[in-house]
C-alpha positions as MATLAB code, in Angstrom:
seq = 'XXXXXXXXXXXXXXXXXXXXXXXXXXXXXXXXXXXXXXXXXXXXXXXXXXXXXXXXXXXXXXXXXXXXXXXXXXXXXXXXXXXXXXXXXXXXXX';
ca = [
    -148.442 -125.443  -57.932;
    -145.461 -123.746  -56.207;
    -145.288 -121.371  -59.079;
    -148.603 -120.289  -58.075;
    -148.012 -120.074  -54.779;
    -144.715 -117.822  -55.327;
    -146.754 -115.833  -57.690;
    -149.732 -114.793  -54.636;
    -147.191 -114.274  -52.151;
    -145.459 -111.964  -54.306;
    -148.598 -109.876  -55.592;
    -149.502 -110.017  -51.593;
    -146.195 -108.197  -51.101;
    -146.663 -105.700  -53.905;
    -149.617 -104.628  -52.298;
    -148.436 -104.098  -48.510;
    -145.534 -102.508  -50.169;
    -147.493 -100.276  -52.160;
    -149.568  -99.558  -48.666;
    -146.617  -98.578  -46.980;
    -145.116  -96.468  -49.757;
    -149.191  -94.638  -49.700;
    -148.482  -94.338  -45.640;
    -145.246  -92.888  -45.707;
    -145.872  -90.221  -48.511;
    -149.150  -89.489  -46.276;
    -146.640  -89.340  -42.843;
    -144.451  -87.187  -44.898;
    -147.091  -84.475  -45.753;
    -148.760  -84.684  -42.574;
    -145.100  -83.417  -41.267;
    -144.365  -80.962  -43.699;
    -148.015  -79.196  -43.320;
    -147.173  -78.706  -39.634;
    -145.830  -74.779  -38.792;
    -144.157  -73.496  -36.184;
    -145.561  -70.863  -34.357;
    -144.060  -67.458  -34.494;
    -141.264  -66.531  -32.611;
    -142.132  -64.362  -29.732;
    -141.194  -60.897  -30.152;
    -139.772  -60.724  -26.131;
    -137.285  -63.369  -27.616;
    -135.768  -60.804  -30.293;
    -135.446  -57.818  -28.281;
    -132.355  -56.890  -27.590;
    -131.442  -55.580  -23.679;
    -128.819  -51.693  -23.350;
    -127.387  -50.942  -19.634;
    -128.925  -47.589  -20.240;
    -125.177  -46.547  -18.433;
    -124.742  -42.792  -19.351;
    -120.826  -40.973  -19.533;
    -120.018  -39.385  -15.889;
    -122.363  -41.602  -13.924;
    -120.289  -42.715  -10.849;
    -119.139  -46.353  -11.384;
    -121.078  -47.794   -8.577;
    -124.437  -46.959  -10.742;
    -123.108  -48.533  -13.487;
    -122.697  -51.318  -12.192;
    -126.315  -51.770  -10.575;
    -127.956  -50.673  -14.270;
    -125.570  -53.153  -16.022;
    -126.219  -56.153  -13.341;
    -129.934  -55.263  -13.757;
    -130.098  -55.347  -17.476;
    -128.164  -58.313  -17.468;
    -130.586  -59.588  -15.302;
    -133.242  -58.601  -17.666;
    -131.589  -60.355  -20.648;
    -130.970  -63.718  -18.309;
    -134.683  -64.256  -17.774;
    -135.960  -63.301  -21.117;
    -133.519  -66.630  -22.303;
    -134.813  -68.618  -19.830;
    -138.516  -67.653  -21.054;
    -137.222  -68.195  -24.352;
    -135.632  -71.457  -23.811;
    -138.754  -72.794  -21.994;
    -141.017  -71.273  -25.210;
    -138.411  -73.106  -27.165;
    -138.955  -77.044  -25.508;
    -142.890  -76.804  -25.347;
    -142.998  -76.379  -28.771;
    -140.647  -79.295  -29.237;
    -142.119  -81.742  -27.048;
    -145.521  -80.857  -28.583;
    -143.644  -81.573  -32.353;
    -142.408  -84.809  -30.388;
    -145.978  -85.822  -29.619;
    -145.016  -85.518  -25.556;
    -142.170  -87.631  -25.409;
    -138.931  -85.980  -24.297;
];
């Protein structure tokens, strides 16, 4: 009788195991089929001070602070592109 009972337990445990192997591979492709969206093309440009030789320093300086400022904010839209589409993968949770 305990011979039995091993055996019915055990084929019980071949099957949940066999359900959890079918789940997993299931998970897995589920995962893999998911794509990222493209990369915005604002996010590969790259940002020039547009400085020309003989412009007095002072303008310079304003066209290099403002393309600097230019390049600043396009990270932080970046960045901020960047962690929706990660706490969307993440299924909301951060």
């Amino acid at each position: 009788m305990a011979a039995l009972c091993s055996l019915i337990f055990l084929s019980a445990c071949a099957t949940n195991d066999e359900r959890l192997r079918r789940a997993a591979a299931l998970s897995a492709q589920v995962e893999a089929s998911k794509e990222l969206p493209g990369y915005p093309e604002d996010c590969r440009r790259k940002e020039a001070s547009g400085v020309r030789i003989g412009e007095p320093l002072d303008v310079a300086l304003i066209r290099t602070d403002q393309a600097l400022g230019r390049a600043n904010a396009r990270v932080m839209r970046c960045s901020r592109w960047y962690d929706e589409i990660k706490q969307g993968y993440a299924g909301g949770v951060q």
